[in-house]
N, C-alpha and C positions, 0 to 999 in steps of 0.2 A: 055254720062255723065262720068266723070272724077270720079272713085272708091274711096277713103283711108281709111283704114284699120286700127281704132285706138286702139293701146295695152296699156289699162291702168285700172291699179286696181281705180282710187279714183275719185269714181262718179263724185264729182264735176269738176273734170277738164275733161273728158272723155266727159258730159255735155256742158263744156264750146267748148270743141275741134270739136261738135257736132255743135250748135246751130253757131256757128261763120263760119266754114268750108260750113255748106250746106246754108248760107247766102249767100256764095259765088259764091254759083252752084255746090260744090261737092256733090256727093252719098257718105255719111258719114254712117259704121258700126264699132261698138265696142266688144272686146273684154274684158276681164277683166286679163286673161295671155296668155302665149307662147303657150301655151296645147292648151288655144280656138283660138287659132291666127293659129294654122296648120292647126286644122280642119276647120277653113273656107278658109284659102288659098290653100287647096286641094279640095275644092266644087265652087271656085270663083275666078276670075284675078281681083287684084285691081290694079291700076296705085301707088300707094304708100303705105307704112306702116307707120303711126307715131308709134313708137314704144317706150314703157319708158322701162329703163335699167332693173329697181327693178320692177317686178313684181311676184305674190305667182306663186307656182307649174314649169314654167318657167320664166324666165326671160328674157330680149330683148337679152343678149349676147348670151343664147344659144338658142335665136330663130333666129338672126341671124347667128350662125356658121350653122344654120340646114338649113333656103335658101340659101345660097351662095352653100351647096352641092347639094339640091334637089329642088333649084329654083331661078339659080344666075341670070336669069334677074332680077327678085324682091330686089334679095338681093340690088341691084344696083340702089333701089328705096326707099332706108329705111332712113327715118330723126329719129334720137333719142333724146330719154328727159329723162333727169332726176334732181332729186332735188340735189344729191348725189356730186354737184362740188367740193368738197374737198376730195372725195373718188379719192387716185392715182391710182388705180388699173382699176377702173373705167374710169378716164380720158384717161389713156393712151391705154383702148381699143377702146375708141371712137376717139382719135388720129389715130391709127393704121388701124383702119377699112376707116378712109378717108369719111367716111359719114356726111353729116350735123349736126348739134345737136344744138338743143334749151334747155337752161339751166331752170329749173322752180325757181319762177314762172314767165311765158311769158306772156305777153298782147294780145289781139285779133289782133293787129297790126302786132306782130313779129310772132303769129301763120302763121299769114296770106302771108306776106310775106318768110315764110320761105317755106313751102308748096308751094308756086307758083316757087322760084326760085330751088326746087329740081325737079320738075317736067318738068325745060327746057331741 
């Protein structure tokens, strides 16, 4: 069964990224930030991370600068989200990182497809 690893503070969408994803047939687990997203990706392989930018304690950018050192196949599996589209700073990291990203708020439709076409 097909792993992802969702990084997100706000129940409801964490929720929704849950009950849509394992409709699908994924193994859907949550985090709530970057802190709890290491320690389960040092006890577990997921096939993906959805990952959102803005999260407390860490946040997606420096969860992703930490697997691309200590776990670049992963890194190389991370879709990101955030609500944040008019943040430059923000955009222009998830430009540069060359990774998928789904802007919020996303539908069950573009979750869905967007998770299936990172995982080709």
């Amino acid at each position: 069964m097909t792993r992802v690893l969702v990084v997100e503070d706000e129940p409801a969408i964490s929720n929704v990224c849950r009950r849509v994803l394992a409709g699908e047939g994924f193994e859907v687990e949550i985090a709530v930030n970057g802190k709890i997203a290491q320690d389960m990706i040092k006890k577990k392989q997921y096939h993906l991370c959805l990952i959102d930018i803005r999260t407390p304690r860490m946040g997606g950018e420096e969860l992703y600068r930490w697997l691309q050192k200590k776990y670049p196949q992963m890194a190389s599996r991370v879709v990101f989200t955030t609500g944040s589209v008019m943040d430059k700073g923000i955009m222009t990291f998830v430009e540069q990182s060359g990774r998928p990203f789904l802007p919020k708020p996303f539908t069950p439709k573009e979750l869905v497809a967007t998770v299936k076409e990172a995982l080709k």
